[in-house]
C-alpha positions, -999 to +999 in steps of 0.1 A: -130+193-013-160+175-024-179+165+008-199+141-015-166+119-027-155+116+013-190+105+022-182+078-004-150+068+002-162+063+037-194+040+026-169+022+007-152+016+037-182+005+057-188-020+032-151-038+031-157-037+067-186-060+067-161-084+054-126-077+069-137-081+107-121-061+135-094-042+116-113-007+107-079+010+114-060-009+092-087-008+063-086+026+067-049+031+065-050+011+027-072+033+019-056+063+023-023+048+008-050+041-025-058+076-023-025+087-027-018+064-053+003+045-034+011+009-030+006-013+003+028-039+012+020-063+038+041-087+058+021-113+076+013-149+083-011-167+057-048-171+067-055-134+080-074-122+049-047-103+027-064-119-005-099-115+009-087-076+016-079-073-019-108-086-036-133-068-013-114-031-017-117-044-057-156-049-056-164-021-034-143+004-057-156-014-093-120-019-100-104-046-119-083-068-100-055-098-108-038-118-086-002-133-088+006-161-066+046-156-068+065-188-068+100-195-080+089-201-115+067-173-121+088-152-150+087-116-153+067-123-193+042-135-168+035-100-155+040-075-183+035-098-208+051-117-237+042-113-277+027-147-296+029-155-333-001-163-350+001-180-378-033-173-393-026-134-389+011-141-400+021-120-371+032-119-334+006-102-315+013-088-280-007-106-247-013-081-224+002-096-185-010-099-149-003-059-147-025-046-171-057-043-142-064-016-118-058-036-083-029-062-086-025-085-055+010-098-057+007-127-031+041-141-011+063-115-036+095-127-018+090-163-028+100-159-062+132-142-082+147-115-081+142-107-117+107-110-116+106-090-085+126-065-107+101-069-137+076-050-110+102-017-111+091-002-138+051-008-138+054+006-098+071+036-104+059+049-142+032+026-146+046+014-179+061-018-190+080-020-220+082-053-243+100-056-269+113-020-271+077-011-269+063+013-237+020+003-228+006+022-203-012-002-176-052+012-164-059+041-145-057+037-116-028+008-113-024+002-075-010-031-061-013-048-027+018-071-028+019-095+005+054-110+019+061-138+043+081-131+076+115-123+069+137-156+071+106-180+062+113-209+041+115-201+002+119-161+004+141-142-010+151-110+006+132-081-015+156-053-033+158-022-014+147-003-050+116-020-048+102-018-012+112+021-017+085+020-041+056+008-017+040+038+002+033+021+030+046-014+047+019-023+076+008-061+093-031-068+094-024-095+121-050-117+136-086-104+141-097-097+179-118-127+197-151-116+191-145-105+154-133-142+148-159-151+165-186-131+146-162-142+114-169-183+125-207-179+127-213-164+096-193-188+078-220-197+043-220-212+009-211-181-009-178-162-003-182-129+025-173-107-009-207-115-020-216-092+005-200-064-006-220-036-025-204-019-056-204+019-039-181+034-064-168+034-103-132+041-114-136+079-124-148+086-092-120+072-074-095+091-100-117+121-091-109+118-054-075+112-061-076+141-084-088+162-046-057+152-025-033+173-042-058+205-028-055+198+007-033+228+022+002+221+040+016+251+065+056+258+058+055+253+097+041+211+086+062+205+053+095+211+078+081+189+107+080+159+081+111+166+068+126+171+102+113+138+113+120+122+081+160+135+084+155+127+121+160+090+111+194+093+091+216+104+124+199+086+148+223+058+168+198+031+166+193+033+131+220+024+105+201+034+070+182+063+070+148+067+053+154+081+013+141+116-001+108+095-011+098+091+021+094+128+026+074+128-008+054+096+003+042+113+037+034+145+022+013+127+001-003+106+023-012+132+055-026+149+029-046+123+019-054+114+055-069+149+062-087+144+032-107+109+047-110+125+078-130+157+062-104+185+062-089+206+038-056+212+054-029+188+073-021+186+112+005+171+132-017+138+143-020+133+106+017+132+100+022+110+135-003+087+126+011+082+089+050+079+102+053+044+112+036+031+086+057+051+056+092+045+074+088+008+087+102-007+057+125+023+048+150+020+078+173-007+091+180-014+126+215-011+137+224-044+156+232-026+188+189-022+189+183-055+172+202-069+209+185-047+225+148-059+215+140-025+198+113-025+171+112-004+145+080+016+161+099+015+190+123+039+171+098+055+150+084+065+182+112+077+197+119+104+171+084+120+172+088+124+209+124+139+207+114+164+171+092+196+180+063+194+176+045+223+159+014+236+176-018+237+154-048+233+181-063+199+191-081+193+153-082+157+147 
């Protein structure tokens, strides 16, 4: 572990903080899902940042970012991409889409169709498209930050359970404490808050860091806690789906990256507690026994750490 790459990761952080107010936690938690070369999906209200979130995570990392505002008539050509004939060259020439960036904010994804939700699959998962019978590799690193309205909202579409597998993590920013939008209202300008933001690191320093997470050590005693809490959620009563086999790789990949942020170079139980609710919130469905019960999700969540053992490794944090 490079203590010099954590000591920047963590000033990038400070910096995106000066702009997303109140929400260090959840800043943090994107991050880590970035580390792990994961994607973040986010289901919230509009007005509490998700864009501004995006753009400042883009500046502070010197990353390329697009955004998508998905709508019924955006068509999949639109994100990887459509070939043009031009007459002067006598040829069709290939237009490179929406994907082709390091940091792609799909806004409202589950406003628009299923087959361009689908037309996301591939670029997720292999980061690849393929036109045309040819395969294009998008940037390194690809990560996207794809935000959905409340379930039920008007003009959504329910997303495939194919593609929200393929987000890391599913979390809520929510609304910023009192004082934060109150800090937020009086430093309202004539520039946008981004401007704020210092450029802290460059693209190969992030891969490097990336590069770092797949160092950090994991005990046989930890790899069978996840799994036990991960199978945990496939026979419980409450739940009627049970969370897939790339949940279990998605947590070992992000506690590792977790102990990474936090300065260590080996996982604990707090780091897979901590990660849980955020990798299995989208991955399992409610049986409608708990659904008339008022059970949420973390409600459950949180009932199977406190009912799987618990392996003891000190107090480290």
């Amino acid at each position: 572990m490079t203590k010099e790459y954590v000591g920047a990761a963590v000033m990038a952080l400070q910096e995106i903080n000066k702009v997303i107010l109140g929400k260090q936690n959840e800043i943090a938690e994107v991050m880590t899902a970035f580390l792990a070369n994961g994607h973040v999906l986010l289901e919230d209200i509009p007005g509490v940042g998700k864009t501004t979130l995006a753009s400042a995570f883009s500046k502070a990392m010197s990353l390329k970012c697009n955004r998508v505002q998905f709508t019924p008539d955006v068509m999949p050509s639109d994100l990887t991409g459509f070939s043009v004939y031009r007459r002067e060259e006598e040829k069709f020439v290939y237009q490179q889409g929406s994907v082709f960036c390091n940091l792609l904010l799909a806004d409202e994804i589950n406003r628009t169709s299923p087959k361009t939700q689908s037309a996301l699959l591939e670029v997720m998962e292999e980061r690849k498209v393929s036109v045309e019978g040819v395969t294009r590799s998008v940037p390194d690193p690809f990560l996207v930050i794809a935000t959905q309205n409340p379930s039920g909202a008007s003009g959504t579409q329910t997303l495939p359970e194919a593609q929200i597998d393929r987000f890391m993590i599913n979390m809520s920013i929510g609304y910023p404490d009192f004082g934060s939008e109150l800090q937020m209202a009086k430093s309202i300008g004539k520039g946008s808050r981004t401007d704020l933001i210092q450029p802290v690191l460059d693209k190969d320093t992030f891969l490097a860091m990336q590069n770092e997470i797949h160092d950090i050590y994991i005990k046989d005693e930890i790899y069978s806690y996840i799994l036990s809490l991960v199978t945990a959620t496939r026979n419980h009563p409450n739940i009627v789906r049970g969370a897939s086999p790339r949940a279990t790789i998605a947590m070992v990949k992000m506690t590792k990256a977790s102990a990474w942020l936090r300065g260590r170079e080996f996982v604990v139980p707090n780091d897979i507690t901590d990660q849980l609710p955020y990798v299995l919130n989208h991955r399992i469905l409610l049986s409608s026994n708990a659904v008339l019960q008022g059970l949420s999700k973390y409600d459950v969540i949180q009932d199977i750490i406190n009912n799987v053992k618990r392996p003891y490794m000190g107090e480290t944090k």
